[in-house]
C-alpha positions in Angstrom: 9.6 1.0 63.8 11.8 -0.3 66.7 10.2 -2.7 69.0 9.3 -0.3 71.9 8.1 2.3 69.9 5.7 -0.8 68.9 5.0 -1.3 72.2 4.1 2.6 73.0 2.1 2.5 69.5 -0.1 -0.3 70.7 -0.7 1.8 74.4 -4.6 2.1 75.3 -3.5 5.9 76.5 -2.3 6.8 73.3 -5.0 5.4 71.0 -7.8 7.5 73.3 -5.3 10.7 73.0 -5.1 10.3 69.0 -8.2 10.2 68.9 -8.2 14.1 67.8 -7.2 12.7 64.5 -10.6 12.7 63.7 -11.0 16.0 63.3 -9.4 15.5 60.0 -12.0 12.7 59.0 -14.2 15.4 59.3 -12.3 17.6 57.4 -11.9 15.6 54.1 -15.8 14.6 54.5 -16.8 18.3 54.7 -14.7 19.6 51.5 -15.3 16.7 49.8 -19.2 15.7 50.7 -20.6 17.9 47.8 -19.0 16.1 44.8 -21.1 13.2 44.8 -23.5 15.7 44.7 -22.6 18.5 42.5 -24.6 17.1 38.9 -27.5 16.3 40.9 -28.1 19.7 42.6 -28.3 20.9 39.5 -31.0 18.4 37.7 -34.8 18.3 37.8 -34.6 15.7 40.3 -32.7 18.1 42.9 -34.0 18.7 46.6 -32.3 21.9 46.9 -32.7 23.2 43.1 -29.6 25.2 42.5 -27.7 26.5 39.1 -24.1 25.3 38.1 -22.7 29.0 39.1 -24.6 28.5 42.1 -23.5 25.3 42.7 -19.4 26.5 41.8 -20.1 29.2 44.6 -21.1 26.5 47.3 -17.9 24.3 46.8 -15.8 26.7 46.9 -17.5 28.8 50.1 -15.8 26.8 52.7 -12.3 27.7 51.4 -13.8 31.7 52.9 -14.5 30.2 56.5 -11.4 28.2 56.5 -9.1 31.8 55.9 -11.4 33.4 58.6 -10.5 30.8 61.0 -6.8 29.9 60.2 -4.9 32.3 62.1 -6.5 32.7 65.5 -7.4 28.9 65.8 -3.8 28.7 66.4 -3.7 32.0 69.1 -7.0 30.6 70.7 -5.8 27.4 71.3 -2.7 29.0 73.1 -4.7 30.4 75.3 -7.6 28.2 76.1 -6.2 24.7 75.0 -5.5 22.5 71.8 -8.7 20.1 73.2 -11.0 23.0 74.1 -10.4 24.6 70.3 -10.8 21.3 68.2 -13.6 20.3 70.0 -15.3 24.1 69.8 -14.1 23.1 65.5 -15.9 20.1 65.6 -19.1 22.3 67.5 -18.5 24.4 64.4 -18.5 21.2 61.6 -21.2 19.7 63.6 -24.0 23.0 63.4 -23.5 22.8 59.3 -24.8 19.3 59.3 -27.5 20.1 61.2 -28.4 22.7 59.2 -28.1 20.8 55.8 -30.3 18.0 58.1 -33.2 20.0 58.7 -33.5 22.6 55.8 -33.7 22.2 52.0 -32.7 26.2 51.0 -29.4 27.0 49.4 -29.1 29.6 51.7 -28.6 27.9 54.7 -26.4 25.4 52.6 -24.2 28.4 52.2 -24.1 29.2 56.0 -23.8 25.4 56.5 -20.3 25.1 54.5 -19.1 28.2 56.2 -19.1 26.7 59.3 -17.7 24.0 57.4 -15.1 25.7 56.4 -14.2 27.2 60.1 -13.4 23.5 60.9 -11.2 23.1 57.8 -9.4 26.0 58.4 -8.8 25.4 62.1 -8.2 21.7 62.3 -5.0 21.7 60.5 -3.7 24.7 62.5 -4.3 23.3 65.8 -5.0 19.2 65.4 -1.3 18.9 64.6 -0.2 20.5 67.7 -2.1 18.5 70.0 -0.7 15.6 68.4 2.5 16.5 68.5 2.5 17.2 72.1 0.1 14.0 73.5 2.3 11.5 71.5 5.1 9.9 72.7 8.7 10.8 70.8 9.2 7.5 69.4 6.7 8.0 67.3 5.6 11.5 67.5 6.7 12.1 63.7 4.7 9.0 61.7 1.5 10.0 64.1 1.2 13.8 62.7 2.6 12.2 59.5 -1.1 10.3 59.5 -3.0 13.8 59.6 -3.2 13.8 55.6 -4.2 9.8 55.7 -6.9 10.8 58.1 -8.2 13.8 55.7 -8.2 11.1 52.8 -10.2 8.7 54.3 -12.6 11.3 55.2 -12.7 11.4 51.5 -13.2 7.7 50.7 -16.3 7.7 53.2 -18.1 10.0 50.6 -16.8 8.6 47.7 -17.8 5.4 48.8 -21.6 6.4 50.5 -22.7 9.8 49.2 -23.6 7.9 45.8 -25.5 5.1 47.4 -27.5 6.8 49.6 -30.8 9.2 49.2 -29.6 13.1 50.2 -31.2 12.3 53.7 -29.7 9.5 54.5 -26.3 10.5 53.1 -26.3 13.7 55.4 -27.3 11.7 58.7 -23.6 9.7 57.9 -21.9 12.7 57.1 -23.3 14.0 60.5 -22.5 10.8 62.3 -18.2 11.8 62.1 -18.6 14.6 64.0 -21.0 12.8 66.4 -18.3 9.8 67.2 -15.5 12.5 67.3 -17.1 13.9 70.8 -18.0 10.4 71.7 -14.4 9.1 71.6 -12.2 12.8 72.0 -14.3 14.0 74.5 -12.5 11.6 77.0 -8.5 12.5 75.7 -6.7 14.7 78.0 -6.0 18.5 77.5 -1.8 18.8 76.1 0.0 18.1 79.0 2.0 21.0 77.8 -0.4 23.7 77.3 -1.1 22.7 81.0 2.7 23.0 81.9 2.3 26.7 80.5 -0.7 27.6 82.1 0.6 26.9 85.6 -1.4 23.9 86.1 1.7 21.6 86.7 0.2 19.1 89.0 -2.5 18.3 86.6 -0.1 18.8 84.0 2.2 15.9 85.3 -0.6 14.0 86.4 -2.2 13.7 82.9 1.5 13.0 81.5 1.8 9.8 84.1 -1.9 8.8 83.1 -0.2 8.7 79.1 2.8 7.5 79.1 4.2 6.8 82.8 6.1 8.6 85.5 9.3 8.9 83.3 7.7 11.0 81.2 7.0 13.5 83.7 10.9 14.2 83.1 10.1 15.9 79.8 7.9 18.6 80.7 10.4 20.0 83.2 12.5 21.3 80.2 10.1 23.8 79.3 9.1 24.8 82.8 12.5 25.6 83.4 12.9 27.7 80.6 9.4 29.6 81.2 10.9 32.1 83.4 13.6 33.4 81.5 11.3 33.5 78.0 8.9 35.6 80.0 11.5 38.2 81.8 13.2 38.8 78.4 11.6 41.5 75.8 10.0 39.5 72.8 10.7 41.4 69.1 7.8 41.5 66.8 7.0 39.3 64.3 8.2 41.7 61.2 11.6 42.3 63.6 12.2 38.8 63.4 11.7 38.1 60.0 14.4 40.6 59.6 17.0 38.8 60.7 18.9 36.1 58.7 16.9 35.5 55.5 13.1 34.1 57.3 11.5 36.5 55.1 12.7 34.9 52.6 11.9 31.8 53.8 8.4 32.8 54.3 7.8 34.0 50.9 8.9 30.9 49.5 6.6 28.7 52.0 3.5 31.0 51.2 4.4 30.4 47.4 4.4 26.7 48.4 0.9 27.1 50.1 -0.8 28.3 47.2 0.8 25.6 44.5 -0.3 22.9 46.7 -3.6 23.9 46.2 -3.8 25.7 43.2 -2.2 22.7 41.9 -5.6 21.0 41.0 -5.7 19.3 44.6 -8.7 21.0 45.7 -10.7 20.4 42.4 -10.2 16.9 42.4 -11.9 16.2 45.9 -14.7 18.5 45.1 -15.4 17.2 41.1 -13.6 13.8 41.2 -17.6 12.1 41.2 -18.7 14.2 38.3 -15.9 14.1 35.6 -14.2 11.4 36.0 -16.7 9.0 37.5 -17.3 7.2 41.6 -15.2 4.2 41.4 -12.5 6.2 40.1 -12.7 8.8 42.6 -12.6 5.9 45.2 -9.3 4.4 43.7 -8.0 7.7 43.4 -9.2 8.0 47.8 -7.3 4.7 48.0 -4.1 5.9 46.7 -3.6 9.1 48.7 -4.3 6.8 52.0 -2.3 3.9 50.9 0.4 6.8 49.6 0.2 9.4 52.8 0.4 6.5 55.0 4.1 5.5 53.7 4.9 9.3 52.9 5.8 10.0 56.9 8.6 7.5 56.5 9.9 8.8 53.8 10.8 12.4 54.3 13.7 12.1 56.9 15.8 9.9 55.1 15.4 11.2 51.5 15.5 15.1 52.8 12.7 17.7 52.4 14.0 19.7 49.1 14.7 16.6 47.4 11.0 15.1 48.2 9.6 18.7 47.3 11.0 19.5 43.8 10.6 15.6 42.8 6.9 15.7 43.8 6.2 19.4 42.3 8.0 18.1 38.6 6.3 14.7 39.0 2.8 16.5 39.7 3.2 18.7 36.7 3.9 15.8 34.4 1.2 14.1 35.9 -1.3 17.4 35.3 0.3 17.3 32.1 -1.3 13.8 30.9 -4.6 15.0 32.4 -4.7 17.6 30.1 -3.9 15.3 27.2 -6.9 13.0 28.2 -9.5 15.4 28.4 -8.7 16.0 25.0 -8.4 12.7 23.0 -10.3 10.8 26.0 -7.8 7.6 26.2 -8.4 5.8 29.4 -5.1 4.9 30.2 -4.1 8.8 30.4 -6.7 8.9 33.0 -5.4 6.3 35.1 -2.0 7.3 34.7 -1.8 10.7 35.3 -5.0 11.0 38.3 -3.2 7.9 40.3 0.3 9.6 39.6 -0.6 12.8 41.0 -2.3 11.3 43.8 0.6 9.2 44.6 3.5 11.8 44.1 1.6 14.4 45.7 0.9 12.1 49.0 4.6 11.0 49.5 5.8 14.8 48.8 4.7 18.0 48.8 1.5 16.9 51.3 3.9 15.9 53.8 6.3 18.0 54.0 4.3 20.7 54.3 2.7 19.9 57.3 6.2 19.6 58.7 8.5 22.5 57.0 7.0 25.7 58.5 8.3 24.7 62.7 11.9 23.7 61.0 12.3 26.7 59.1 11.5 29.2 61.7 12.6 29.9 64.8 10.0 28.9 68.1 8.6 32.9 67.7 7.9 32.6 64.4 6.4 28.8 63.9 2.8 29.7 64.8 2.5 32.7 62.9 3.8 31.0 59.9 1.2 28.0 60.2 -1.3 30.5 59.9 -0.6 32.5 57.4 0.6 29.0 54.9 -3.2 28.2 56.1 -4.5 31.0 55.1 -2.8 31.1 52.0 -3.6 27.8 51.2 -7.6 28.5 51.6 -7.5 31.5 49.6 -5.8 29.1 46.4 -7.8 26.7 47.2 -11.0 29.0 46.9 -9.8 30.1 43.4 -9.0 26.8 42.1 -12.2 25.1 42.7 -14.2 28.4 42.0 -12.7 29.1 38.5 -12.5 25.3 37.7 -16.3 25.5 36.3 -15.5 28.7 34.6 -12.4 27.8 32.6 -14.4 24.6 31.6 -17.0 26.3 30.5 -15.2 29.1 28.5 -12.0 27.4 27.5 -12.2 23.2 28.1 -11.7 21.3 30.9 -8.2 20.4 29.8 -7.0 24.4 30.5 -7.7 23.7 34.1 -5.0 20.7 33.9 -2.6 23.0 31.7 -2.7 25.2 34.2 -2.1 23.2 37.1 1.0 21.6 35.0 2.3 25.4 35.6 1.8 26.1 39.0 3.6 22.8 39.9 6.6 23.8 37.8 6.6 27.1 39.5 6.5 25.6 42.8 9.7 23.3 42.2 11.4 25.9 41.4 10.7 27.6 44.3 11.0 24.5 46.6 14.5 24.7 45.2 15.3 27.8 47.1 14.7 26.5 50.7 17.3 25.5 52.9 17.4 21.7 53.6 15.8 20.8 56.9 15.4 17.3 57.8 19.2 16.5 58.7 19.0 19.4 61.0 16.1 20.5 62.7 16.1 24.6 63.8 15.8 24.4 67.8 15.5 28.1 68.2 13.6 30.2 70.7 
């Protein structure tokens, strides 16, 4: 990092602005709060007395909110604002802890991780956006880069608490993210480009100057230049423009890529990490994919996108691979080995450049579209992986989940093979 990206790193502005990051704190603590949880729910000792099917049901519940709420987070916040949607989301993450605070009945659990799941579905479609546009270009790409960290150390807070802590208690922290979230983003400024669109250019330039300085102001006049012609000119549909060239085949390959990021085990590892394999091995394994997702946003313009995809997708399946092998002999050493691997090569690969591929791939009409539906893909996978976890364990051994997964990765590789490479040049097409 060059000295005066440093320097804009360190900016007061910028650290209250980046404060939307936080939505994704709350996002890793609200898929992952139940896994300290999920043995207990089930014993005599349980305040909210539940059955394991029950219990596989309420894990996976939020993945149904999340595909509800992928798609038009993304259209909503075009027309009301990136900070008006995430903090509606956190409204939305904030009502299910409330909920789980003052009741003890499954049922409202269920409601509670729907709304749960609205936020998970939503952050990621719009959180990244706001970012994008609030930061300043020198380091624009290792601040979204930081989404996943954020998620993962949403993750190490319940790993770390929900064990310690009576059911009560535990909640009132969980609660508490959402709670500092409003505190601290409730005084960021709205995108200064949303504003730019909307018409509102004085406030627009104004809140640009507040950021970064009057020669910012220079880079929202690029877009509010081009505004006029974009808006006289007839805009195809969607399915016209993935027509043309080969985007459809682009966007088959990046939905298949969706779902083997989740179906890859991902999702069943934050929600069952307590209960199989132990706390202080879920908290190492919270450790790597910070330490790991922090570095990975370096990494993926100089190596390349494909190359960082099909390494991570063959390393994750070798990985799932010696999972499989130690749920059946029980060797410790597999178990460090393969859960640390996969946390690591998952973090610096496929993690990252996901949250990157879909606005280099596609041209400017098709970019938000194509968030939501890898989104929504990605919750529906992720919905079947942690719901049929518990099944095929119960049926056919633990290990079949890990077998399984080894698959899907290898799939995936393949299929990360077929995409263009994108990081040498990025599409800038309207």
């Amino acid at each position: 990092m060059s000295k005066e990206a440093y320097q804009t790193f360190r900016s007061w502005e910028t650290w209250t602005a980046l404060t939307g990051c936080l939505s994704m704190v709350m996002g890793g603590v609200s898929l992952s709060w139940l896994s300290p949880l999920t043995a207990w729910l089930t014993s005599k000792d349980s305040e909210v007395p539940m059955t394991e099917d029950e219990v596989s049901w309420l894990v996976a519940i939020p993945a149904i909110g999340a595909g509800i709420a992928s798609i038009p987070s993304g259209m909503l916040a075009d027309k009301f604002g990136r900070k008006t949607i995430l903090l509606m989301l956190g409204v939305s993450s904030a009502l299910g802890w409330l909920l789980i605070m003052m009741t003890r009945s499954k049922w409202t659990l269920f409601v509670a991780q729907i709304l749960h799941g609205i936020h998970l579905g939503g952050a990621p479609s719009v959180a990244p956006i706001y970012i994008s546009e609030i930061s300043p270009p020198t380091i624009r790409g290792a601040i979204v880069g930081q989404l996943n960290t954020m998620f993962f150390i949403g993750q190490l807070i319940v790993f770390v608490v929900g064990p310690q802590l009576s059911y009560a208690n535990y909640i009132k922290v969980c609660f508490s993210i959402p709670v500092l979230f409003f505190i601290f983003f409730g005084f960021a400024p709205e995108s200064p480009y949303f504003l730019m669109s909307k018409g509102r250019d004085e406030e627009a330039m104004e809140c640009m100057k507040k950021l970064r300085g009057k020669d910012s102001i220079a880079e929202l006049q690029v877009p509010k230049k081009e505004s006029p012609e974009e808006e006289s000119t007839d805009k195809p549909s969607i399915w016209a423009v993935l027509k043309t060239n080969d985007y459809m085949k682009r966007m088959i390959c990046l939905q298949v890529l969706c779902c083997a990021a989740t179906l890859n085990g991902l999702s069943a590892l934050c929600v069952y990490a307590v209960e199989f394999m132990g706390q202080w091995v879920a908290v190492v394994m919270s450790i790597v994919f910070i330490v790991s997702s922090f570095f990975a946003s370096f990494l993926t313009d100089p190596i390349g996108r494909r190359p960082l995809l099909v390494s991570s997708l063959i390393g994750a399946a070798v990985c799932t691979s010696v999972l499989a092998a130690y749920f059946i002999c029980y060797e410790k050493i597999l178990l460090y080995i393969g859960l640390f691997g996969f946390c690591f090569i998952i973090s610096v690969g496929l993690n990252p450049c996901l949250m990157t591929i879909p606005s280099e791939l596609f041209p400017t009409s098709l970019r938000a579209f194509a968030n939501g539906l890898s989104q929504l893909s990605a919750n529906v996978c992720g919905f079947l992986c942690i719901k049929l976890f518990v099944n095929i364990n119960e049926t056919l051994g633990i290990q079949y989940n890990f077998f399984f997964y080894t698959v899907i990765c290898l799939i995936g590789a393949v299929v990360s093979y077929l995409l263009p490479e994108t990081a040498k040049s990025v599409m800038i097409v309207s």
